[in-house]
Structure formats: C-alpha cells, structure tokens
C-alpha positions in Angstrom: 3.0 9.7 -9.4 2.1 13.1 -7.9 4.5 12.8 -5.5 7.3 12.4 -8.1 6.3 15.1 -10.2 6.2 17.7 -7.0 9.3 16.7 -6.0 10.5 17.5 -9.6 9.5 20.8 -9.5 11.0 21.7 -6.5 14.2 20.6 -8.1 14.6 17.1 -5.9 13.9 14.3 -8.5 14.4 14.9 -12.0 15.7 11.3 -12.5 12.2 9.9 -11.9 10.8 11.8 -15.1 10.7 8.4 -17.0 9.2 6.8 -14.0 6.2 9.5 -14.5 6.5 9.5 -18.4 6.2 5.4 -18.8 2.9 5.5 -16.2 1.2 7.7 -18.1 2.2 6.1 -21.2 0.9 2.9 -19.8 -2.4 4.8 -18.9 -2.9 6.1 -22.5 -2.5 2.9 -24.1 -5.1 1.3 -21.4 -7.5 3.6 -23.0 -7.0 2.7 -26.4 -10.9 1.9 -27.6 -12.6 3.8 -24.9 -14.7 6.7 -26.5 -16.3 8.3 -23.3 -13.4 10.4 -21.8 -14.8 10.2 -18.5 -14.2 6.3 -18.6 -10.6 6.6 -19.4 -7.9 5.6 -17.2 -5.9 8.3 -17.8 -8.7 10.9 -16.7 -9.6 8.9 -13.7 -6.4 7.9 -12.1 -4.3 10.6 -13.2 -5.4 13.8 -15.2 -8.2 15.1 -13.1 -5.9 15.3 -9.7 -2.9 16.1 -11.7 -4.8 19.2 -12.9 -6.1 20.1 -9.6 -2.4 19.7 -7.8 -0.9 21.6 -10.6 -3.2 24.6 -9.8 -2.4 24.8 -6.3 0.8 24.4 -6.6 1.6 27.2 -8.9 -0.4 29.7 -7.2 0.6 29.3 -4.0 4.4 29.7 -5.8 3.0 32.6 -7.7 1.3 34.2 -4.7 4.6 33.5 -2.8 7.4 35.0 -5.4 5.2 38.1 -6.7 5.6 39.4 -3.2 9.2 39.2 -3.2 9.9 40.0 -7.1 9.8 42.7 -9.5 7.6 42.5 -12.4 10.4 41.7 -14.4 11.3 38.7 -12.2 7.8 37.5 -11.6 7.8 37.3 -15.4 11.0 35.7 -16.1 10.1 32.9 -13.5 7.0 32.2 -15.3 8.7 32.0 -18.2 11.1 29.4 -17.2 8.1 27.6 -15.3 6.5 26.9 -18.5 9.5 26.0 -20.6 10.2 23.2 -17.7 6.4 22.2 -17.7 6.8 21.7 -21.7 10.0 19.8 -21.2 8.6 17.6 -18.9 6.2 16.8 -21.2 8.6 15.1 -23.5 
C-alpha cells in the first residue's frame, strides 16, 4: 500500500487511489468493536508506518526544493502538497 501511495506522489499512479482507499476502508471496518486503538488493524498494519514514511518523505522533498526555491515557491508547493494530501483523502 505504501508503495502505491509513494508512487502517487511522485506523480506515477494516481489510478491506484481506490486500490489504497478500499484497503484502508477494509481495515477500518475490521476494527469495528475494538476499543484499544493500539489493537486496531488499521493502526498496526497501516497508520503507524504510513505516518512514519510520510515524514520522511516530505522532508527530504522539503529539504530538497527549499534549496532550489524562493520563499514564495517553497510556499506555493506546500500549498499544493496539502491540497493533494486532502484530496487523496477522499
């Protein structure tokens, strides 16, 4: 899943965004009854690293385009990188 949602990102699979949406629908409903958030499926199999990849991913991108941007570009990049993060989301 992590591999899809890279690849996404760097603008190669943006036709496997149902693939990623359907898995982590199917984890959510796996944890329908389970109180303890550390027990769910979702936080186990796919949150946790999700979280962690998504953080190294964007700062090595940051790190990489604030040397070669203005301000004004470094801004307008995050920008769109959040508006495509919330659309994924969807």
């Amino acid at each position: 899943m992590m591999d899809v949602i890279q690849k996404e990102r760097d603008g190669e699979g943006a036709s496997d965004r149902s693939l990623v949406i359907g898995l982590t629908q199917m984890l959510i409903e796996l944890d329908k009854g389970v109180e303890d958030k550390e027990k769910k499926a979702y936080t186990l199999i796919f949150e946790e690293e999700f979280l962690s990849q998504s953080r190294s991913y964007f700062r090595k991108e940051a790190s990489n385009f604030f040397e070669i941007a203005t301000a004004t570009q470094y801004l307008e990049r995050v920008r769109n990188r959040l508006k495509e993060e919330q659309e994924r989301t969807r």
